[in-house]
PQR file with spaces between the fields and no chain letter, atoms N, CA, C, O and H, PARSE charges and radii, in Angstrom:
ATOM       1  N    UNK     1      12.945  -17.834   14.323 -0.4000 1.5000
ATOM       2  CA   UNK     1      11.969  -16.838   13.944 -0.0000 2.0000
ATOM       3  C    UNK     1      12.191  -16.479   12.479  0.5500 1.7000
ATOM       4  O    UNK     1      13.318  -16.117   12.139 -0.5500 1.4000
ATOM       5  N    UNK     2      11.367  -16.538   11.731 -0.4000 1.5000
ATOM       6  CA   UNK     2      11.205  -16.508   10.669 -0.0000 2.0000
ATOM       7  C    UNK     2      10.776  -14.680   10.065  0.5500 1.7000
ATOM       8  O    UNK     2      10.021  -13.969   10.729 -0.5500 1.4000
ATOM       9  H    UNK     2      10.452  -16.832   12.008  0.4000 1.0000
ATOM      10  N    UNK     3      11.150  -14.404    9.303 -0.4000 1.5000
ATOM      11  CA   UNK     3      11.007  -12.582    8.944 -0.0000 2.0000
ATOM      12  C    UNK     3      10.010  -12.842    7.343  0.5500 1.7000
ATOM      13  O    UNK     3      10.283  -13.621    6.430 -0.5500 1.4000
ATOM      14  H    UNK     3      11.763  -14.981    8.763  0.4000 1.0000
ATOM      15  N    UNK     4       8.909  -11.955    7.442 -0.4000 1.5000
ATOM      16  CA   UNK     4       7.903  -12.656    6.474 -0.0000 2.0000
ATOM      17  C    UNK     4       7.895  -10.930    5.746  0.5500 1.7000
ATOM      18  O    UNK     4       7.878   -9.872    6.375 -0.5500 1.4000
ATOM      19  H    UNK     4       8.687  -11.322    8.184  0.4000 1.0000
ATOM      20  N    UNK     5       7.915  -11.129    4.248 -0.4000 1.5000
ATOM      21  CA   UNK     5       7.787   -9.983    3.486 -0.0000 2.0000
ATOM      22  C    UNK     5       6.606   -9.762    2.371  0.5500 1.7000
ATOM      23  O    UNK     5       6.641   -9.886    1.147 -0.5500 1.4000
ATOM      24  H    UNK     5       7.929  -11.989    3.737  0.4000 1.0000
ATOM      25  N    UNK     6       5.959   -9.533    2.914 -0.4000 1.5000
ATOM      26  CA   UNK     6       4.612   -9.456    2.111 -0.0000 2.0000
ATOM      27  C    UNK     6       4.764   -8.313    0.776  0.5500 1.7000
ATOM      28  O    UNK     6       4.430   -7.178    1.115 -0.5500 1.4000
ATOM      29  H    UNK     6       5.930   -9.432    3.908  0.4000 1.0000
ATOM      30  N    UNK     7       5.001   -8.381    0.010 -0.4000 1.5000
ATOM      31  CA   UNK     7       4.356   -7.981   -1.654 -0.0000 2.0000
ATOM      32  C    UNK     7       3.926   -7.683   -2.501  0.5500 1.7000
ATOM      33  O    UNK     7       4.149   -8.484   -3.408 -0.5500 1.4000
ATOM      34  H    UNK     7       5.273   -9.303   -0.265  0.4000 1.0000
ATOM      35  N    UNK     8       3.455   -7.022   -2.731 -0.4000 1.5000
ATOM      36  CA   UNK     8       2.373   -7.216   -3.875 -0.0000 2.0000
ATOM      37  C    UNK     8       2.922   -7.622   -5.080  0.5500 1.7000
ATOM      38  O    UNK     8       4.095   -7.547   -5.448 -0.5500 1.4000
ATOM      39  H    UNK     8       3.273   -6.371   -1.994  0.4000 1.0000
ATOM      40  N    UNK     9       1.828   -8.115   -5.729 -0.4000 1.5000
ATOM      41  CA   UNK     9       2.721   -8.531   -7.192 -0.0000 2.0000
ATOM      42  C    UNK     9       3.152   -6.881   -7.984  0.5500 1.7000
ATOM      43  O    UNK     9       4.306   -6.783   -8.401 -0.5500 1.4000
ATOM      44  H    UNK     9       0.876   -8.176   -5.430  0.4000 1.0000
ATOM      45  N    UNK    10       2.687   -6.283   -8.068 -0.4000 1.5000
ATOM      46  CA   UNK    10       2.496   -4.995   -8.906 -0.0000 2.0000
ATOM      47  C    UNK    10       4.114   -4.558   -8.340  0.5500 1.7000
ATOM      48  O    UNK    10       4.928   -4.154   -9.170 -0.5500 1.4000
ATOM      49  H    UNK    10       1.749   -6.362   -7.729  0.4000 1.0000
ATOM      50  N    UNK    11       4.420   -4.651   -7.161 -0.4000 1.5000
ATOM      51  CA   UNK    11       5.980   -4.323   -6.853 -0.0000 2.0000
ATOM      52  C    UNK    11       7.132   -5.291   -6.648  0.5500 1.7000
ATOM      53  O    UNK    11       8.214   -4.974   -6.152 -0.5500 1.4000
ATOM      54  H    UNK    11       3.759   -4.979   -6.486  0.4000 1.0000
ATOM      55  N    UNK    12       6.814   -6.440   -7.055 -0.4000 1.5000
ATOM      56  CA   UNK    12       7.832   -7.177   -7.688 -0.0000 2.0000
ATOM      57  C    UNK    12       7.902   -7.039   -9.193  0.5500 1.7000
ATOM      58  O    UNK    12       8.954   -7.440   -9.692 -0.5500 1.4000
ATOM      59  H    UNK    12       5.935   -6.697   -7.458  0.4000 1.0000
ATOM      60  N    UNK    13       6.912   -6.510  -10.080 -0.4000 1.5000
ATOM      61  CA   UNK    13       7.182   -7.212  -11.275 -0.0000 2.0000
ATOM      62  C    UNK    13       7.554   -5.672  -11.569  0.5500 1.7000
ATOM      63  O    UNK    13       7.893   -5.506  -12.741 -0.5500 1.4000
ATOM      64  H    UNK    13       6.058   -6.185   -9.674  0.4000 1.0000
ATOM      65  N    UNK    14       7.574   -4.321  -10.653 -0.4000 1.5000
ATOM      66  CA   UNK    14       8.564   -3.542  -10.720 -0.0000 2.0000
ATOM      67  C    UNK    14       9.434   -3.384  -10.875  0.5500 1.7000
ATOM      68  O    UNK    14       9.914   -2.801  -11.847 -0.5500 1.4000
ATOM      69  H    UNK    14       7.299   -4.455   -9.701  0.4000 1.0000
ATOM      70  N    UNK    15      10.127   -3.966   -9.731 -0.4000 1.5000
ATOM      71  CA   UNK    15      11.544   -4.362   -9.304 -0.0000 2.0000
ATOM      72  C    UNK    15      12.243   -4.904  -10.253  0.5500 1.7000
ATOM      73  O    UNK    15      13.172   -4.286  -10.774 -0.5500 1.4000
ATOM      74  H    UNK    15       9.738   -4.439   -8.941  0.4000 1.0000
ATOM      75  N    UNK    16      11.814   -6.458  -10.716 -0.4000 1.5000
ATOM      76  CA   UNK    16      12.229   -7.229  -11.765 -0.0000 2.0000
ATOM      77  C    UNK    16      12.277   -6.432  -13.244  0.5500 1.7000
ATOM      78  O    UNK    16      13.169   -6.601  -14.075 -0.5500 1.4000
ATOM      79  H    UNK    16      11.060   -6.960  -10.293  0.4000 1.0000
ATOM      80  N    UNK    17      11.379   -5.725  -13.364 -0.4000 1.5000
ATOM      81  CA   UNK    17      11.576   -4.621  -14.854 -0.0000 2.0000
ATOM      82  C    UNK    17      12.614   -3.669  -14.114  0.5500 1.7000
ATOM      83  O    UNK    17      13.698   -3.727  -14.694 -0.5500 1.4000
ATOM      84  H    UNK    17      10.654   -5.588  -12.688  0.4000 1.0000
ATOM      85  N    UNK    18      12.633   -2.776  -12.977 -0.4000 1.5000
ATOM      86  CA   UNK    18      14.116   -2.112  -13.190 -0.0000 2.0000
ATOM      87  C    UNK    18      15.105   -2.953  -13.218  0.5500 1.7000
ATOM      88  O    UNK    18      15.950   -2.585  -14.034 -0.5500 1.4000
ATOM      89  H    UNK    18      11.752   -2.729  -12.506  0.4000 1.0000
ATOM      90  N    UNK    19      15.427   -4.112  -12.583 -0.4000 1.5000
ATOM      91  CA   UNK    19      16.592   -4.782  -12.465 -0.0000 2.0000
ATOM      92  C    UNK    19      16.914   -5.172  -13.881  0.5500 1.7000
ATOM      93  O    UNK    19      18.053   -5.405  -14.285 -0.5500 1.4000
ATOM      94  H    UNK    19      14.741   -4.411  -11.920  0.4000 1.0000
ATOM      95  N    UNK    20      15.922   -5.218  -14.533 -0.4000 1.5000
ATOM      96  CA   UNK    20      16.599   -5.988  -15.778 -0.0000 2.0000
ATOM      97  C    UNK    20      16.925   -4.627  -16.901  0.5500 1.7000
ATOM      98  O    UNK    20      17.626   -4.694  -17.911 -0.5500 1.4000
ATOM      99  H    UNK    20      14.996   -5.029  -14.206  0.4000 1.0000
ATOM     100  N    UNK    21      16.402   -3.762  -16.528 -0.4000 1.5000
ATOM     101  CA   UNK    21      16.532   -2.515  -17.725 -0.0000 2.0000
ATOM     102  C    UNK    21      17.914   -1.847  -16.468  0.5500 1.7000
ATOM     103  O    UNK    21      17.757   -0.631  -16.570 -0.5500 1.4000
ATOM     104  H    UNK    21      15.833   -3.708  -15.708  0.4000 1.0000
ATOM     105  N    UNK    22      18.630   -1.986  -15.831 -0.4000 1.5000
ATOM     106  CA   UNK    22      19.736   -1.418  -15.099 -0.0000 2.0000
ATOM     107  C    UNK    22      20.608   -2.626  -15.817  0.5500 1.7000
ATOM     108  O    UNK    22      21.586   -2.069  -16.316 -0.5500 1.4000
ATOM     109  H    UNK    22      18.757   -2.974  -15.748  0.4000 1.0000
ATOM     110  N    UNK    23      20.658   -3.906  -16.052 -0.4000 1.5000
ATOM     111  CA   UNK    23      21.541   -4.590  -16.455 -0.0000 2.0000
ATOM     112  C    UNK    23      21.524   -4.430  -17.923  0.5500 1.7000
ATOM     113  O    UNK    23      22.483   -4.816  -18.591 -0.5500 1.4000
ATOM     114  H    UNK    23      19.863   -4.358  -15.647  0.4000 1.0000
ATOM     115  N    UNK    24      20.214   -3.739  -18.605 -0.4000 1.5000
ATOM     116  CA   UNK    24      20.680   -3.925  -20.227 -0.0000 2.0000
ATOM     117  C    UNK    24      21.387   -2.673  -20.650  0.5500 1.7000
ATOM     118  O    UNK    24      22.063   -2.537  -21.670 -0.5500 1.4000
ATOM     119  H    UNK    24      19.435   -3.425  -18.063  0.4000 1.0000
ATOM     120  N    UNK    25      21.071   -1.540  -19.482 -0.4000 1.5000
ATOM     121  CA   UNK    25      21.922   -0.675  -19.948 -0.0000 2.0000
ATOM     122  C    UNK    25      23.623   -0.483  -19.729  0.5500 1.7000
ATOM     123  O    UNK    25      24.373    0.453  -20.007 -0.5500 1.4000
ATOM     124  H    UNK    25      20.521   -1.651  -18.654  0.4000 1.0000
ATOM     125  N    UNK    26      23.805   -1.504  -19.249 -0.4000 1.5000
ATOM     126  CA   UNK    26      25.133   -1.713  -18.898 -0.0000 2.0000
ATOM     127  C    UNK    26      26.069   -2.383  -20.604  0.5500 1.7000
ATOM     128  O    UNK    26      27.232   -2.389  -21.008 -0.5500 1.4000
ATOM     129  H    UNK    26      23.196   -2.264  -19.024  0.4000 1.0000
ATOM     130  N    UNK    27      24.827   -2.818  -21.089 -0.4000 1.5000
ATOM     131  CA   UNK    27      25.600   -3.446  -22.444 -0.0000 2.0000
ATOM     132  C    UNK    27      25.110   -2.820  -23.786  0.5500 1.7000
ATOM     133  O    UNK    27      25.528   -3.038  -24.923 -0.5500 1.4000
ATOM     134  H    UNK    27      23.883   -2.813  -20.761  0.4000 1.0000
ATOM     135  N    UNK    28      24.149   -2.011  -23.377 -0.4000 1.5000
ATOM     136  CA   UNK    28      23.900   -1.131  -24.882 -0.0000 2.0000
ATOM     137  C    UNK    28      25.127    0.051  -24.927  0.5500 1.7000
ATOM     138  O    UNK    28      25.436    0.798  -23.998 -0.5500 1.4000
ATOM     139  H    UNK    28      23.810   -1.834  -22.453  0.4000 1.0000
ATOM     140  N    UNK    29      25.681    0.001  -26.171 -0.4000 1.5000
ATOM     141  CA   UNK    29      26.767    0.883  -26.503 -0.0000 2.0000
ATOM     142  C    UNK    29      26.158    2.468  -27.416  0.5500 1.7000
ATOM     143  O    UNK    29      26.901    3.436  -27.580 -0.5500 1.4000
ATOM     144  H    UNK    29      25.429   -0.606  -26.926  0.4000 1.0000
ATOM     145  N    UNK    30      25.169    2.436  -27.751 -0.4000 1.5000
ATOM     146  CA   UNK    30      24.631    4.297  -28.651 -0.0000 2.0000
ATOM     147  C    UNK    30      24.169    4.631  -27.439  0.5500 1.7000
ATOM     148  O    UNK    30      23.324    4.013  -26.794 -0.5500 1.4000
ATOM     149  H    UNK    30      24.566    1.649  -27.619  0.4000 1.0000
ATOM     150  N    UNK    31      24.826    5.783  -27.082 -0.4000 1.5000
ATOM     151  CA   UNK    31      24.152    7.086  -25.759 -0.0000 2.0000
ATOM     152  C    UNK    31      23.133    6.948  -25.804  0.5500 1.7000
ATOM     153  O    UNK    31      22.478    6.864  -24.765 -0.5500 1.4000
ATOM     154  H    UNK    31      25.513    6.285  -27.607  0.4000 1.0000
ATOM     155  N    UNK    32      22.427    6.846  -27.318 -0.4000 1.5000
ATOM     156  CA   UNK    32      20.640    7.427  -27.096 -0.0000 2.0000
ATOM     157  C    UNK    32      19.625    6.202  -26.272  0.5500 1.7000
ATOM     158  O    UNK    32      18.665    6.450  -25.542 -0.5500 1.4000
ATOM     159  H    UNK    32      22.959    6.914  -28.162  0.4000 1.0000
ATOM     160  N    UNK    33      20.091    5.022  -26.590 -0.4000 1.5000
ATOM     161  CA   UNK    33      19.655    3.682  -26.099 -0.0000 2.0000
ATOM     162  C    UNK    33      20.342    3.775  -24.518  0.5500 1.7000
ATOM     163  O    UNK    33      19.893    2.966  -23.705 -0.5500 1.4000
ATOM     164  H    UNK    33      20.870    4.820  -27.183  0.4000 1.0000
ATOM     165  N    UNK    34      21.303    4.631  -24.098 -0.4000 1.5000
ATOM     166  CA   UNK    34      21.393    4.210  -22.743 -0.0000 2.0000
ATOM     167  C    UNK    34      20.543    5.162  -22.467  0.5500 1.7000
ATOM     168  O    UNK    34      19.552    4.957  -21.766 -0.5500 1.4000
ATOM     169  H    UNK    34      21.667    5.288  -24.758  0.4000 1.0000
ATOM     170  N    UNK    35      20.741    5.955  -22.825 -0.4000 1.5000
ATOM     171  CA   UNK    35      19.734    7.416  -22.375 -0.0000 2.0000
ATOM     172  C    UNK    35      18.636    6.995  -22.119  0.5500 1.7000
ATOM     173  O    UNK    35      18.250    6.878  -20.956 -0.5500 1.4000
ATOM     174  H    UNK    35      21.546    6.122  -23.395  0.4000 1.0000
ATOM     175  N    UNK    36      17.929    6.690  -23.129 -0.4000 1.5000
ATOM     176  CA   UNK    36      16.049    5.897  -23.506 -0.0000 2.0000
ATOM     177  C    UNK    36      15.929    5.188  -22.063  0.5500 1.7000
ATOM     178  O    UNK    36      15.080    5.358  -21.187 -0.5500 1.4000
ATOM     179  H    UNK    36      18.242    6.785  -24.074  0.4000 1.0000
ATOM     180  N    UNK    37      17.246    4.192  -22.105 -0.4000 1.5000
ATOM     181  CA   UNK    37      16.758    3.098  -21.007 -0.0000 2.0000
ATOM     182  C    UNK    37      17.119    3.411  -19.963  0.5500 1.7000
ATOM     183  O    UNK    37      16.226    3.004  -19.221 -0.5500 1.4000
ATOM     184  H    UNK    37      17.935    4.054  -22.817  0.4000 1.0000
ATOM     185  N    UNK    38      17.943    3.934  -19.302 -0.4000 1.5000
ATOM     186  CA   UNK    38      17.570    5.280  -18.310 -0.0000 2.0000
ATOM     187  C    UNK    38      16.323    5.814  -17.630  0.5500 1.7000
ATOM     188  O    UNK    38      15.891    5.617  -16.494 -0.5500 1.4000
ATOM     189  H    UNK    38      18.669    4.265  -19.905  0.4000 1.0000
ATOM     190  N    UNK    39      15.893    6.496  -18.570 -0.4000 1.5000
ATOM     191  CA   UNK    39      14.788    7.539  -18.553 -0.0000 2.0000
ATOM     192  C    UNK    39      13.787    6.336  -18.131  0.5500 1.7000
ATOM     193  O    UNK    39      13.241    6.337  -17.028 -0.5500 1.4000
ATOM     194  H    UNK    39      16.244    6.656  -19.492  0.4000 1.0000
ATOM     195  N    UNK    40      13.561    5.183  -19.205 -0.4000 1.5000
ATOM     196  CA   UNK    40      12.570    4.255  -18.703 -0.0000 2.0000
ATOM     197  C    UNK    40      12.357    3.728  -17.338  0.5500 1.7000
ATOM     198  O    UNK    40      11.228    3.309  -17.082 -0.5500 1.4000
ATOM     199  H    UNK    40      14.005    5.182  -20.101  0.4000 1.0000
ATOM     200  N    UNK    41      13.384    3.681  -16.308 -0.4000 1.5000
ATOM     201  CA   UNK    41      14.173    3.279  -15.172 -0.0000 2.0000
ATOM     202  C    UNK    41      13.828    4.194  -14.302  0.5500 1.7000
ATOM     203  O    UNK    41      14.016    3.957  -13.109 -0.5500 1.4000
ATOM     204  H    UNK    41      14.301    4.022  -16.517  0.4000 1.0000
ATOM     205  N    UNK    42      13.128    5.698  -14.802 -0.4000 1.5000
ATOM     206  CA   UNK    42      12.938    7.075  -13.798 -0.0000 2.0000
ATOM     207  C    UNK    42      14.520    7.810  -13.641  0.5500 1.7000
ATOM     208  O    UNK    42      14.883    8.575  -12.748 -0.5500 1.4000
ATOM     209  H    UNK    42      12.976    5.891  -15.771  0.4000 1.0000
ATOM     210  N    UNK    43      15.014    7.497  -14.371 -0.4000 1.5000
ATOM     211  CA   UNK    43      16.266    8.347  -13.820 -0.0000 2.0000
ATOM     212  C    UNK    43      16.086    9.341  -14.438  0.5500 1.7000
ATOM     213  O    UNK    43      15.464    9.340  -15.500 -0.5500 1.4000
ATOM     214  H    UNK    43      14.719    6.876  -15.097  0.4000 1.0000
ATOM     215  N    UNK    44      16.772   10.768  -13.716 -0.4000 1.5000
ATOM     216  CA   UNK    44      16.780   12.175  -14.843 -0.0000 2.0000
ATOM     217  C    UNK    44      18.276   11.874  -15.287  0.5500 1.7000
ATOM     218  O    UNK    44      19.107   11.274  -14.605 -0.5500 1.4000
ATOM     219  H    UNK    44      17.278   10.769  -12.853  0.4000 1.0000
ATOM     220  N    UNK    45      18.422   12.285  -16.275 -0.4000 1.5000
ATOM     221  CA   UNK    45      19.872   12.469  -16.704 -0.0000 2.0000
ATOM     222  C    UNK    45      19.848   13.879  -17.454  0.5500 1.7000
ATOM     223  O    UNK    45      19.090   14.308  -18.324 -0.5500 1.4000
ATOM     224  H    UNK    45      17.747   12.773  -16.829  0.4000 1.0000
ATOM     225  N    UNK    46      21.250   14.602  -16.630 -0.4000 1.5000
ATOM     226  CA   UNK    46      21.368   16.429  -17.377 -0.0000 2.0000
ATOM     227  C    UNK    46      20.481   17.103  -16.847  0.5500 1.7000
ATOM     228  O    UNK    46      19.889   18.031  -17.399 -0.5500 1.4000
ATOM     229  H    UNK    46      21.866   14.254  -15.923  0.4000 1.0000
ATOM     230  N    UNK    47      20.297   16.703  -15.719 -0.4000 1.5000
ATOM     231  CA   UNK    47      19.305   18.046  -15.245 -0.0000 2.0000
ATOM     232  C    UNK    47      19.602   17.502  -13.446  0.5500 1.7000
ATOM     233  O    UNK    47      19.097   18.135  -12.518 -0.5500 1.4000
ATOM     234  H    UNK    47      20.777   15.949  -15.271  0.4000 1.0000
């Protein structure tokens, strides 16, 4: 039996933009650029 996951494109190419802005903030070193890319991601930070 096969498990089938239907998609939309609009929430993969979500996914794939947070996944990749969670891995660049792992290597940007100025607070304000992790911060920025953060925030871009929906995260609150300080509040």
């Amino acid at each position: 039996m096969s498990i089938v996951n239907h998609r939309s494109l609009g929430s993969i190419i979500k996914g794939v933009w947070t996944h990749s802005l969670s891995i660049l903030t792992m290597f940007s070193f100025p607070y304000q650029v992790t911060v920025a890319l953060h925030r871009l991601r929906g995260v609150k930070i300080g509040k």
